[in-house]
C-alpha positions in Angstrom: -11.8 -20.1 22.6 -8.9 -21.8 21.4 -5.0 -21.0 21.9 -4.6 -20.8 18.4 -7.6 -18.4 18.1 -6.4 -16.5 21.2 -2.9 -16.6 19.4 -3.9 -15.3 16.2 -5.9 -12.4 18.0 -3.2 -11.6 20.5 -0.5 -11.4 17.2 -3.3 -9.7 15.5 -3.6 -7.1 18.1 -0.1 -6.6 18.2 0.4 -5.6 14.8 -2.6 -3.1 14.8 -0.5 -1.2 17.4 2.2 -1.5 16.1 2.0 -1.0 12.2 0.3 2.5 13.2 4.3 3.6 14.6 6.1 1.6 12.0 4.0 3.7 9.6 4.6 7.0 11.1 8.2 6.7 12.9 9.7 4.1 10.1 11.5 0.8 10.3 14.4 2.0 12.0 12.7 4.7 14.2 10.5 1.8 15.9 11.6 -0.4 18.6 10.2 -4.0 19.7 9.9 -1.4 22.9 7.6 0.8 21.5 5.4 -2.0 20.1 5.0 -3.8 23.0 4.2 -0.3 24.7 1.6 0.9 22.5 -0.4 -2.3 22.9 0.5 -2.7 26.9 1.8 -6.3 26.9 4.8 -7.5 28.3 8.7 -7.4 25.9 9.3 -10.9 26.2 5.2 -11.8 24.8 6.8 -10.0 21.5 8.7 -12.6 20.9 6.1 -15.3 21.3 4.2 -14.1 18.5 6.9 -12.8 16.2 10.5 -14.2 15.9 12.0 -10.5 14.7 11.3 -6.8 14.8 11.5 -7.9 11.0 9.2 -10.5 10.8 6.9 -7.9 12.6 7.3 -5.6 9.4 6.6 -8.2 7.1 3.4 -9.5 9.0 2.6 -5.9 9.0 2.9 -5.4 5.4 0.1 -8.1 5.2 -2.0 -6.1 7.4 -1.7 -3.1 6.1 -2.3 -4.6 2.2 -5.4 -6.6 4.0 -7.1 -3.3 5.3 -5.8 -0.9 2.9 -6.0 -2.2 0.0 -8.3 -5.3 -0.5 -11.6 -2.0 -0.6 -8.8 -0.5 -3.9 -9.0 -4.0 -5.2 -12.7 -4.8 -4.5 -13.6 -1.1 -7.0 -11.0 -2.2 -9.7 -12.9 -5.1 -10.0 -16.4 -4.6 -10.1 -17.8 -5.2 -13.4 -20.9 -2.5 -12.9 -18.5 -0.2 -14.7 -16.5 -0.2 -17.8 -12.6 -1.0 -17.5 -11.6 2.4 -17.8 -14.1 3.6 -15.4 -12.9 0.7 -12.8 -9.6 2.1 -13.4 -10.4 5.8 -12.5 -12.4 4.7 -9.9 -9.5 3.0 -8.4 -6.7 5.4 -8.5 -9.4 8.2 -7.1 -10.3 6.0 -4.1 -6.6 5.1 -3.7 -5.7 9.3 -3.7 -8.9 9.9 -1.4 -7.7 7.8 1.0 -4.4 9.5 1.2 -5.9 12.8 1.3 -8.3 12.1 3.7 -7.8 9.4 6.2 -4.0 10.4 6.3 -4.4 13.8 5.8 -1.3 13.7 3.5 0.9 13.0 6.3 1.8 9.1 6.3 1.5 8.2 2.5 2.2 4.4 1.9 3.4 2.3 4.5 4.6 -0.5 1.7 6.3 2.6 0.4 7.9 4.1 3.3 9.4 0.7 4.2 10.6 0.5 0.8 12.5 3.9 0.3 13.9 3.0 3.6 14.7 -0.9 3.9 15.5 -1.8 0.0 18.7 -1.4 0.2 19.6 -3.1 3.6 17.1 -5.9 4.2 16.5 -8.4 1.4 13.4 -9.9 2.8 11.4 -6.6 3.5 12.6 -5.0 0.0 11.3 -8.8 -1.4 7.7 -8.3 0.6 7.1 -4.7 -0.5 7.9 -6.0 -3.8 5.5 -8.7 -4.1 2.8 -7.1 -3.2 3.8 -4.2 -5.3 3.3 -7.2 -8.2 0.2 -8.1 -7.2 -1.6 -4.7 -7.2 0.2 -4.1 -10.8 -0.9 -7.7 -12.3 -4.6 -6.5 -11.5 -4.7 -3.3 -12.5 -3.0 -4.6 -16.2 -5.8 -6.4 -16.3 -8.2 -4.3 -16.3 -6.2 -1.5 -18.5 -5.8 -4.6 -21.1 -9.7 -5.2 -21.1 -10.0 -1.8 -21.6 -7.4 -1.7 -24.5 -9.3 -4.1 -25.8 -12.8 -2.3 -25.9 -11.0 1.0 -26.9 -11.0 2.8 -23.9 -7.3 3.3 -24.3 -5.3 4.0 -27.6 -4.0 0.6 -28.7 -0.7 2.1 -29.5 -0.1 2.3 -26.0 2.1 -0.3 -24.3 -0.4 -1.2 -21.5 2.6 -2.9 -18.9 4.8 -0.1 -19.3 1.7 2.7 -19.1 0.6 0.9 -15.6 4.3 0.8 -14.3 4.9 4.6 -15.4 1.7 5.5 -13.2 2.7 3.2 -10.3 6.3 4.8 -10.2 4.7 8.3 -10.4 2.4 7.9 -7.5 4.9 6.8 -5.4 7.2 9.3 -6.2 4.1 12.1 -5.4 3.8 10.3 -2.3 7.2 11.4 -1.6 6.5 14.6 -2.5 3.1 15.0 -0.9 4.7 14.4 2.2 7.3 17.2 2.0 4.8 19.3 1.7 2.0 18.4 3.2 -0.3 19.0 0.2 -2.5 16.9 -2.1 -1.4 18.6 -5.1 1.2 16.3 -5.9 -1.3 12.6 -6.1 -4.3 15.4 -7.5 -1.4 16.1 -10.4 -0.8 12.4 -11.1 -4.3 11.6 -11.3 -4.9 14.3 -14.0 -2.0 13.7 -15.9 -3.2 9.9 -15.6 -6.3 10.8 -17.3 -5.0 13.2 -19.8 -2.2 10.7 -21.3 -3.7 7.0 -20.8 -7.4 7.2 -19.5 -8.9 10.6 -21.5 
C-alpha cells in the first residue's frame, strides 16, 4: 500500500471519528484533543493530516455531504419518476433520515456549523455555503422540469419556492432539536406539498 493511500485512509479515519463529536458537541465544543482521542492516535499525528481544527471542519463538511447526502442526490435524480415525484421523494428521504438515523437529536451537521461559525469564521460560513448551493442548483432543476410539465403552477417563482423550503427546513431543524420531535420537518413536508408540490 502506498503512503499516499495509507495517508488518505489514516486522514480518512480521522474524520469519521471526529465529525461524529463535531456534530454532536459543535465547533467550539470539540477539541483537536477529543479528535485525536476518539480515534486513539497520537496529538501531534493531527497535525500531519490536517493543518487546523478548521481545516478539520471543512474536510468534514465534505464527508459528511459525501455520505449524507450524495443517496438525497442520487433519488432527486433518478428519472423512473416524474419531477415532482423525484422531488417528494427527496425531501421525504432527507426528513427520514433525520427522524430515524438521528433520532431528531443531531439535525444537520452543515447546519449546526453554520448557526454557530457564520458569523466568526469566513471560511467555514463560505464551505457550508457552497454546498448549501449545490444541493439548491439541483433541486431547481428538477422543480423547473417539473414547472415545465405542470407539475407545479407556473405562476410560481421556482428559485424563490426552492429557497423558501430550504430556509424552512432548516429552521425546523432548529426546532426539532428543542424538542426532540419530528413534528416540526413532518410540518414542512406537508406544508411543502400543500403550497408548491400538491
Amino acid at each position: 500500500m502506498s503512503k499516499t493511500i495509507k495517508h488518505e485512509i489514516k486522514a480518512d479515519y480521522l474524520l469519521e471519528k471526529g465529525m461524529e463529536i463535531i456534530w454532536s458537541k459543535g465547533y467550539n465544543g470539540t477539541s483537536v484533543n477529543d479528535i485525536v482521542k476518539a480515534a486513539d492516535v497520537p496529538k501531534g499525528s493531527f497535525y500531519f493530516y490536517f493543518d487546523s481544527k478548521e481545516d478539520f471542519a471543512i474536510k468534514a463538511l465534505d464527508k459528511y455531504f459525501t455520505t449524507q447526502v450524495t443517496p438525497a442526490l442520487v433519488i432527486l435524480r433518478d428519472k423512473s419518476f416524474s419531477p415532482k415525484q423525484r422531488l417528494i421523494n427527496f425531501y421525504e428521504y432527507r426528513i427520514e433520515v433525520v427522524k430515524k438515523e438521528l433520532e431528531c437529536k443531531n439535525g444537520c451537521m452543515a447546519c449546526n456549523l453554520s448557526n454557530e461559525m457564520a458569523e466568526h469564521n469566513e471560511n467555514i460560513r463560505e464551505a457550508v455555503l457552497e454546498k448549501h448551493d449545490t444541493i439548491k442548483s439541483e433541486i431547481i432543476i428538477v422543480a423547473l422540469e417539473a414547472q415545465k410539465q405542470g407539475e407545479i403552477d407556473a405562476s410560481i417563482d421556482v428559485v424563490n419556492m426552492v429557497d423558501f423550503i430550504e430556509d424552512a427546513g432548516k429552521g425546523a431543524m432548529t426546532t426539532m432539536k428543542e424538542t426532540q420531535s419530528a413534528y416540526p420537518m413532518d410540518n414542512v413536508m406537508n406544508m411543502t406539498r400543500q403550497l408548491f408540490l400538491k
